[in-house]
C-alpha positions as a Markdown table, in Angstrom:
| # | Residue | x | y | z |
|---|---|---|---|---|
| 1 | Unk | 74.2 | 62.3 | 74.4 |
| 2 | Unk | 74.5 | 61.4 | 70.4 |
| 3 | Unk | 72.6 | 58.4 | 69.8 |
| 4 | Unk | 74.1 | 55.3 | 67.6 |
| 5 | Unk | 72.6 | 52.1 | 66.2 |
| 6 | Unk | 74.0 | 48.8 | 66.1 |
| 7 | Unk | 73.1 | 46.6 | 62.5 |
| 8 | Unk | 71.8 | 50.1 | 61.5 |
| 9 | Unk | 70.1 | 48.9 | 58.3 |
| 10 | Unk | 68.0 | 46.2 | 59.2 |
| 11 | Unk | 64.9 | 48.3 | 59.6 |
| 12 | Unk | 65.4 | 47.8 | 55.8 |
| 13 | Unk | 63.4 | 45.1 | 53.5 |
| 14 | Unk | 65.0 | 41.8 | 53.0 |
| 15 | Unk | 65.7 | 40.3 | 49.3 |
| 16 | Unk | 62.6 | 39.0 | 47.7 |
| 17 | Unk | 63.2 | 35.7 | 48.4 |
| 18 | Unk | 63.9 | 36.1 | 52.2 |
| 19 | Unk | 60.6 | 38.0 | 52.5 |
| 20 | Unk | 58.7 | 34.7 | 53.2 |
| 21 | Unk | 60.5 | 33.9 | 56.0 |
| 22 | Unk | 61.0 | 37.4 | 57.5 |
| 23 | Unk | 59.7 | 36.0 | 60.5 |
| 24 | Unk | 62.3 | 33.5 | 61.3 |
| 25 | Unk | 65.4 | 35.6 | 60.1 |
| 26 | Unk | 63.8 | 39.1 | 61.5 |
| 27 | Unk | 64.1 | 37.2 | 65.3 |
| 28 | Unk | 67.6 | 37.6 | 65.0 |
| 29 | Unk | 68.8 | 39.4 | 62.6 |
| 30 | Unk | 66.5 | 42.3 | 63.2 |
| 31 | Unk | 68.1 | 45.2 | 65.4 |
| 32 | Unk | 66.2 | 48.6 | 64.3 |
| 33 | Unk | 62.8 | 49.4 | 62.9 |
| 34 | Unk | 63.4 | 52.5 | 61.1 |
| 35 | Unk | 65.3 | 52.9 | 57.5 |
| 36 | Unk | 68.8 | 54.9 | 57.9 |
| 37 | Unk | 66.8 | 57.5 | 56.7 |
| 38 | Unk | 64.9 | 57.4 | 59.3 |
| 39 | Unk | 66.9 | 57.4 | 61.9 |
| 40 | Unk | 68.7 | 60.6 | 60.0 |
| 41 | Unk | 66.0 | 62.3 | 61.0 |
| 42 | Unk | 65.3 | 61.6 | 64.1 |
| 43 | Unk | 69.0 | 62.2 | 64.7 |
| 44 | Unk | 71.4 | 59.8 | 65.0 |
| 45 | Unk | 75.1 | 60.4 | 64.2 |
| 46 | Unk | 76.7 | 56.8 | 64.7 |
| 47 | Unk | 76.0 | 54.3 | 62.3 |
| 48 | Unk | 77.1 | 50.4 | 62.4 |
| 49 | Unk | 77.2 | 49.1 | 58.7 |
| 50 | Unk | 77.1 | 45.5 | 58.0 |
| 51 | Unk | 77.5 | 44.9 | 54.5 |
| 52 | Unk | 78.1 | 41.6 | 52.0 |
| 53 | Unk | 78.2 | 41.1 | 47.9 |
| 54 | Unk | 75.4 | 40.1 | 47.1 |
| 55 | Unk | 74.3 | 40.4 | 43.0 |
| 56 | Unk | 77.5 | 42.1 | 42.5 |
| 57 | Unk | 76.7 | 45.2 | 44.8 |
| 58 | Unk | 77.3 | 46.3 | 48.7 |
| 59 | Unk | 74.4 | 45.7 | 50.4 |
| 60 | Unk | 73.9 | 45.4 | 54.1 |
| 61 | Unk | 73.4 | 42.5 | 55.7 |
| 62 | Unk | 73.4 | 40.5 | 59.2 |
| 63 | Unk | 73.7 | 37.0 | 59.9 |
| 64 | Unk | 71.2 | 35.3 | 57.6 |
| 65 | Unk | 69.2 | 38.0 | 56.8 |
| 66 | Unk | 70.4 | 40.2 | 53.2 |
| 67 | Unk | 68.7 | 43.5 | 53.0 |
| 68 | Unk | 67.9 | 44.7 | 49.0 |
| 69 | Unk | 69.3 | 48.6 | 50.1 |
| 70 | Unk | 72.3 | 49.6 | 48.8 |
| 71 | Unk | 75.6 | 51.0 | 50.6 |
| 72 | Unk | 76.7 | 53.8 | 48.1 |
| 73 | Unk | 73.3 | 54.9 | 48.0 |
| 74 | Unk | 73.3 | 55.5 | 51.4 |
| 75 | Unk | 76.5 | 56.8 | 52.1 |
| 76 | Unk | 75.4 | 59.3 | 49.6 |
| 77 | Unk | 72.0 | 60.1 | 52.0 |
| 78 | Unk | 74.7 | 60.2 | 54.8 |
| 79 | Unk | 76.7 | 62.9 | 53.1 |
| 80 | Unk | 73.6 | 64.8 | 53.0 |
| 81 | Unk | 72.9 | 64.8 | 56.5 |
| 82 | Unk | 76.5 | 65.5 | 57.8 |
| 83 | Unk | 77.6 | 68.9 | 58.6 |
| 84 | Unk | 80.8 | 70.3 | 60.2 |
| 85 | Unk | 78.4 | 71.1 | 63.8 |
| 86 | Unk | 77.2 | 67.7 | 63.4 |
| 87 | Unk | 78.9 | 64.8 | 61.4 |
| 88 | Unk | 78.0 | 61.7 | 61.0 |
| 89 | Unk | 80.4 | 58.6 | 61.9 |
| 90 | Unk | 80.1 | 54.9 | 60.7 |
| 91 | Unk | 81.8 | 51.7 | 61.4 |
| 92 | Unk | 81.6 | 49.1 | 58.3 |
| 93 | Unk | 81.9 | 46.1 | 58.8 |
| 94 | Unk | 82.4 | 42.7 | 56.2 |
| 95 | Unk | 79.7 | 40.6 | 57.7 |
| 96 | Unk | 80.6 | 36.8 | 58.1 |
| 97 | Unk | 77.3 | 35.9 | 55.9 |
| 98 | Unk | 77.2 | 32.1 | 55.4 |
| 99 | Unk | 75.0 | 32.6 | 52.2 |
| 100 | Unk | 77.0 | 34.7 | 50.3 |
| 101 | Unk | 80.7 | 34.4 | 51.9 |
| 102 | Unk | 83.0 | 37.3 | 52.8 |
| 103 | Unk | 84.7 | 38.4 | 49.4 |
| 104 | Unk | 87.9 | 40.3 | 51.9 |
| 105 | Unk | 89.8 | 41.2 | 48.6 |
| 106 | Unk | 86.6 | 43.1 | 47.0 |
| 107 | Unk | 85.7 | 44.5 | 50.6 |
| 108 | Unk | 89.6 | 46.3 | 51.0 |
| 109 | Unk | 89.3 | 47.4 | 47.5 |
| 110 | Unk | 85.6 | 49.1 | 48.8 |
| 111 | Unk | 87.5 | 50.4 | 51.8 |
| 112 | Unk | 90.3 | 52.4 | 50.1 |
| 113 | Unk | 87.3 | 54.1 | 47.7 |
| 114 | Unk | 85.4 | 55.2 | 50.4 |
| 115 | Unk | 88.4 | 56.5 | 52.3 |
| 116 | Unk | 89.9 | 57.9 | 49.2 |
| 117 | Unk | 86.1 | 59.6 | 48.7 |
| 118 | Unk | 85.7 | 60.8 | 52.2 |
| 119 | Unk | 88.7 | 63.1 | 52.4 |
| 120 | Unk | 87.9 | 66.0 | 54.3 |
| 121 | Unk | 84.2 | 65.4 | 54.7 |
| 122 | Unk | 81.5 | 65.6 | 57.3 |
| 123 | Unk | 81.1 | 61.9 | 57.2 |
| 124 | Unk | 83.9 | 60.1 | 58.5 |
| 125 | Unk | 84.4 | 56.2 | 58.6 |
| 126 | Unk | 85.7 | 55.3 | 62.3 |
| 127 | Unk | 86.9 | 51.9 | 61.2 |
| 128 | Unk | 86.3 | 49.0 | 58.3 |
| 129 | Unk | 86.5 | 45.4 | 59.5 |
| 130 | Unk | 86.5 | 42.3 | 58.3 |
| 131 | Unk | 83.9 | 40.0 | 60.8 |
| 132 | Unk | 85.4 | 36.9 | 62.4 |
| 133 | Unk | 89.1 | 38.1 | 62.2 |
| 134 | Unk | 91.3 | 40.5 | 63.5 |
| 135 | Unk | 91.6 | 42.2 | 60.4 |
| 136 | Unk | 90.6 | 45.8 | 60.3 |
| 137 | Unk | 91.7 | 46.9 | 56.7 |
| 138 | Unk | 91.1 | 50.4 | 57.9 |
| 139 | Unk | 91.2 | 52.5 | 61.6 |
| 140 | Unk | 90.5 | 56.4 | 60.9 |
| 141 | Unk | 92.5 | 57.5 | 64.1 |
| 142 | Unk | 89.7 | 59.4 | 65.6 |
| 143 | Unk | 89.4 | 59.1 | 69.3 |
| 144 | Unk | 85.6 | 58.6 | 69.6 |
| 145 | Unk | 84.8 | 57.7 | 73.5 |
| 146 | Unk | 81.1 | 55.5 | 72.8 |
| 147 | Unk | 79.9 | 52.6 | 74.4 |
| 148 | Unk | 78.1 | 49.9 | 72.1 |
| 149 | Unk | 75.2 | 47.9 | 74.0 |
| 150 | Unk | 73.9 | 44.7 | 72.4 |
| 151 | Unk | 73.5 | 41.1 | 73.0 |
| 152 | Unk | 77.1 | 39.6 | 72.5 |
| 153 | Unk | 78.3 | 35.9 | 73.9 |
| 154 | Unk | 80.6 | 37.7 | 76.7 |
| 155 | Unk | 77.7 | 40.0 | 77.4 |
| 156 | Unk | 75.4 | 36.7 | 77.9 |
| 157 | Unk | 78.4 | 35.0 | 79.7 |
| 158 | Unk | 78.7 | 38.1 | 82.5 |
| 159 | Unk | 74.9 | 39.0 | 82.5 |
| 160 | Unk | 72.6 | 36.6 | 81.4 |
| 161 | Unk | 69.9 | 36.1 | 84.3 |
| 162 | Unk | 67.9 | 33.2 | 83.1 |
| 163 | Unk | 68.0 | 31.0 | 79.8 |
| 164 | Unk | 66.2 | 33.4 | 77.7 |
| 165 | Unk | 69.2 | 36.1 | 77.5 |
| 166 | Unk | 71.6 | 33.5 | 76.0 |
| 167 | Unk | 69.3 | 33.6 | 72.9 |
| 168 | Unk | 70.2 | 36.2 | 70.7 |
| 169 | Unk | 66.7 | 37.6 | 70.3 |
| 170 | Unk | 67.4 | 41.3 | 69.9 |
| 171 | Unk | 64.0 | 43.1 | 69.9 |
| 172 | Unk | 63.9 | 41.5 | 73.8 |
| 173 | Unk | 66.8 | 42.3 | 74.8 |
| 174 | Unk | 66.6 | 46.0 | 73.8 |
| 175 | Unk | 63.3 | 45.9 | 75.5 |
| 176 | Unk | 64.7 | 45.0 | 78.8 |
| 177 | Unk | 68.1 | 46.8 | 78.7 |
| 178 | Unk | 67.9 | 49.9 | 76.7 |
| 179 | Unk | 66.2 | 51.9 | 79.3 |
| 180 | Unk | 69.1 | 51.2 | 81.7 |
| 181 | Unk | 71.7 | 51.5 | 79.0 |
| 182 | Unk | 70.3 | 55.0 | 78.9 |
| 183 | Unk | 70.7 | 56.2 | 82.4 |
| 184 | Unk | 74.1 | 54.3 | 83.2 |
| 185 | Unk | 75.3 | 56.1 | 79.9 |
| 186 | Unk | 78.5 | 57.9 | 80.6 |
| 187 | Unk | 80.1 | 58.5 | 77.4 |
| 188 | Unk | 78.9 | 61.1 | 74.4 |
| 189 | Unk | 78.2 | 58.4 | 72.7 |
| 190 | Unk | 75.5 | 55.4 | 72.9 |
| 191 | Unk | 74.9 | 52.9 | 70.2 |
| 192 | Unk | 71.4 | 50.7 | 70.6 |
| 193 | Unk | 69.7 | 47.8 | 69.2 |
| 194 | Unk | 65.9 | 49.6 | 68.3 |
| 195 | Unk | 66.6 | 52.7 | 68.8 |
């Protein structure tokens, strides 16, 4: 099984001025506790990319919460790490951030670069998508058989057990699924909330 994680780069440090109240946005916006770096390391191969302008760079974000790393930056560290026995796959997505907007035209622009600079790598975007629409302004044509696991509003409509799961809190919710996720994992693929 190749391990994914969803919101990949929140294990990253929030903007200066979000640091003070890391402990309200962090209970959920939070989904990994290791850098993308990290997780490099230790392995993973999938890699879900939330990103929003923010000071006239990329930088990943999710919900409330804006992280100060970079997205070129780290699709450079990316490149690194992906070989043609292992590459490295990512979904980027144009988070619906409420504090800074979604700039779509800026974010197609970002796409075609990245595609344009990706030709014939080891690191291979699966898909760009624009969050809170049913625009994707890119779909790489790879059939890639994962399953992503996470707290979502249909998986709180079909599973939620008591009042608790309807709360997007996801450091519990990996806590009390991931194990399962796990060993009900039938596809090469599986994408976790702290991996």
């Amino acid at each position: 099984m190749i391990y994914g994680t969803h919101n990949s780069a929140t294990g990253g440090q929030l903007v200066w001025w979000l640091r003070p109240l890391a402990w309200l946005v962090n209970a959920t916006s939070k989904c990994q506790t290791k850098s993308i770096a990290e997780q490099l390391e230790d392995g993973v191969r999938l890699f879900n990319l939330q990103v929003t302008k923010y000071n006239g760079e990329w930088v990943f974000s999710h919900g409330t919460a804006i992280y100060k790393e970079e997205l070129i930056p780290t699709l450079s560290l990316m490149q690194h790490y992906a070989t043609t026995e292992k590459p490295i796959y990512f979904q980027l997505v144009l988070d619906d951030n409420f504090l800074t907007g979604q700039p779509c035209e800026e974010f197609r622009e970002l796409v075609e670069l990245i595609v344009e600079d990706l030709k014939g790598d080891n690191l291979k975007m699966l898909y760009a998508w624009i969050e809170g629409s049913k625009e994707y302004p890119y779909k790489s044509g790879i059939n890639l058989s994962y399953e992503e696991h996470y707290w979502t509003l249909d998986w709180a409509r079909n599973y939620a057990k008591n009042l608790l799961d309807w709360v997007p809190l996801p450091k519990r919710h990996a806590k009390q699924h991931n194990r399962e996720y796990k060993a009900n994992c039938k596809s090469e693929f599986l994408m976790l909330d702290f991996y």
